[in-house]
Steps between C-alpha positions, in 0.01 A plus 500: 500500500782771608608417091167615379532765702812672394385385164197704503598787843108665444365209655634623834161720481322208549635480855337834606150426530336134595239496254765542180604146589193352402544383141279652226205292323502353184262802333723778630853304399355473149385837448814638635752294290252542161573921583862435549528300217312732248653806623768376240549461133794297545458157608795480709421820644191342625631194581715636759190696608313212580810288707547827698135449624603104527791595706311753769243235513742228599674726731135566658419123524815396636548772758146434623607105507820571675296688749239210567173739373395236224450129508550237228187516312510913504895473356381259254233747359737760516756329330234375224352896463830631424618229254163521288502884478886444403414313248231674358743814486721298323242364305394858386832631443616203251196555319542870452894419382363207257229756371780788450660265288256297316220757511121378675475176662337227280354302777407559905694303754413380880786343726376182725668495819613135638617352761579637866415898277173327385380379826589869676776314714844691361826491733756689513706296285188383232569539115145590318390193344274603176349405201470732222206542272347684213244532250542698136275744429197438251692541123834476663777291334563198737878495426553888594269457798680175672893735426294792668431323810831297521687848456261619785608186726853487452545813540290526841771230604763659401417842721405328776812240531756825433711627806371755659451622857214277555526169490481335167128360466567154272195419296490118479266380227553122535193419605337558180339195264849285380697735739859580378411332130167718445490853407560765694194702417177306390145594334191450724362274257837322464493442919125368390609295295733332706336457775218326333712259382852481671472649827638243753424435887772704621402793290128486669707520821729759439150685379360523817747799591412691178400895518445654168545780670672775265441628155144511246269423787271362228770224362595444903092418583508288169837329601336416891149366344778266305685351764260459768331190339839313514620608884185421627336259288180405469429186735858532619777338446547152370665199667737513207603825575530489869689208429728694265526860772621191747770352251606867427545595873707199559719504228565893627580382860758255314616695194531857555620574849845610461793243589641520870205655592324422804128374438430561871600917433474614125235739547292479202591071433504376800292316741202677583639820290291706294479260187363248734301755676385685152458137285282379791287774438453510157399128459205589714439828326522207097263259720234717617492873444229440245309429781661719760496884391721595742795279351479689119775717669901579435548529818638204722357619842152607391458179317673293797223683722235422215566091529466553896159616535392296197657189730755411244729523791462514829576801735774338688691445156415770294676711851796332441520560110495815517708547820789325260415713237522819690812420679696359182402831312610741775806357544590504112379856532739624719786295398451757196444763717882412683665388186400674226496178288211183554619173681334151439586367803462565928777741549799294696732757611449663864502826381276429215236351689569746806376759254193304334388444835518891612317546195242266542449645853693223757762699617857444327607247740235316445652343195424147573175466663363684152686221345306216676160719439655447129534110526226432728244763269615286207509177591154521600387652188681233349281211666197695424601514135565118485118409624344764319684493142599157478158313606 
């Protein structure tokens, strides 16, 4: 935090008054960064206008963390609000560089946010999972329209990944249909298309976090009235394809934790971590939110809550879900917060954890009983998991 600070010295402001550390909504974030960014013809000009709000933001969020005046869920909206109105800024300022040099866009365009973005749960150290999509104008020339939007996309990568005194925001695309081998940039009625007659189970899964939340509001309703039939289908879920989320999820707890790591500590891997905490989740949300409105959600909590009072899961163990969940995401969270840079696993080091568990609110020497809240939180969640997701 003290190198955001020096980074960006006006945020010391925010220390003069109490209610300046409460982070701005989504409405007012987007209206200020769509001024900043069209207060400029050049697109780098307004690029740099729109990471100087990012950068007071962050400074806001984190002091306020630091200082124990927002819990998880609160820095997780915060941290969501900032990175969509970022991105929307970024979104607007490609456009009006692709548009100086091509002349009118051919087509409208809508960015899909995914994962941990999608689902309103960004950390600290979160990349902005998307998808991009657009649709061509009536009498536009298909060819002209799909360069259009790819200029539009790679270049809204490119000014967000660039140094600068704000952390670099990396837009990760992978989770779009035939990740790293599709395009880049795809037509609505190509994404249509596909998903009537490609779209596998883990795409449906990794679904159930998606927010068409910036760009043509029209092509973002039409892109949400597309997708909701496969995260939350009709009937539910077969046997097939629970079947298939199961082989998935195992062949993740074998394949892609990292070697030497510690199953028992990785953070997001492990046992009773967030993917078991988060996968858990969503198999209830593919097996019954047709029947369950509260599960057609992005979010993990309001959906966990949602299969408690249905009686998907009982009290008792829906507690200690979310009780994992909460505790695993603070403490990645403020490793950040120490750092500057994310860590996969439980922080070892004395002085590591010492400050991980000031920030989390135990008291710096209190470095190992938050480490046995850590096991104990987790291993619980992990037997929980096991009865519920496996049965």
């Amino acid at each position: 935090m003290t190198d955001l600070i020096l980074r960006a010295p006006d945020s010391v402001a925010l220390l003069g008054d109490n209610a300046e550390l409460r982070p701005l909504d989504r409405e007012r974030l987007m209206t200020e960064v769509d001024l900043a960014a069209g207060r400029h013809r050049d697109s780098q000009d307004a690029i740099r206008a729109v990471r100087r709000v990012r950068r007071r933001e962050l400074s806001r969020i984190g002091i306020a963390d630091v200082l124990g005046r927002l819990d998880i869920i609160e820095v997780g909206d915060a941290l969501t609000d900032v990175s969509t109105a970022t991105l929307a800024g970024a979104l607007k300022a490609s456009t009006a560089a692709v548009e100086a040099e091509r002349g009118e866009m051919p087509t409208r365009m809508a960015i899909v946010l995914m994962g941990r973005l999608g689902g309103g749960e960004a950390g600290y150290g979160s990349d902005a999972d998307v998808m991009f999509v657009h649709d061509p104008y009536d009498g536009a020339d298909e060819g002209e329209a799909a360069s259009a939007a790819m200029a539009v996309a790679q270049g809204l990568r490119k000014m967000l990944a660039a140094a600068g005194d704000d952390p670099a925001l990396e837009v990760d695309a992978e989770l779009r249909p035939e990740g790293k081998n599709g395009p880049l940039v795809r037509t609505f009625n190509s994404y249509r298309a596909y998903y009537e007659k490609w779209s596998a189970v883990w795409e449906a899964q990794a679904l159930l976090r998606a927010n068409a939340a910036i760009g043509d509001l029209g092509l973002r309703e039409r892109f949400t009235a597309l997708i909701d039939p496969l995260r939350w289908p009709e009937g539910g879920a077969t046997e097939a394809e629970i079947r298939e989320v199961r082989r998935i999820k195992a062949r993740v707890d074998s394949e892609r934790l990292p070697r030497g790591a510690n199953p028992k500590t990785h953070l997001k891997l492990g046992r009773g971590g967030l993917a078991d905490v988060e996968w858990t989740v969503q198999l209830l949300q593919m097996q019954h939110a047709h029947a369950v409105p509260g599960l057609r959600t992005t979010r993990t909590l309001d959906a966990l809550h949602a299969a408690v009072e249905a009686d998907l899961v009982s009290a008792s163990d829906g507690e200690t879900l979310e009780a994992a969940w909460r505790l695993v995401s603070q403490i990645r969270n403020a490793v950040v917060l120490m750092r500057g840079k994310a860590a996969e696993s439980m922080v070892e080091h004395a002085g590591d954890r010492a400050g991980v568990a000031h920030l989390l609110g135990y008291g710096m020497d209190q470095g190992e009983r938050l480490n046995d809240d850590y096991l104990r939180a987790t291993r619980h969640a992990r037997q929980v998991v096991e009865r519920i997701f496996y049965e």
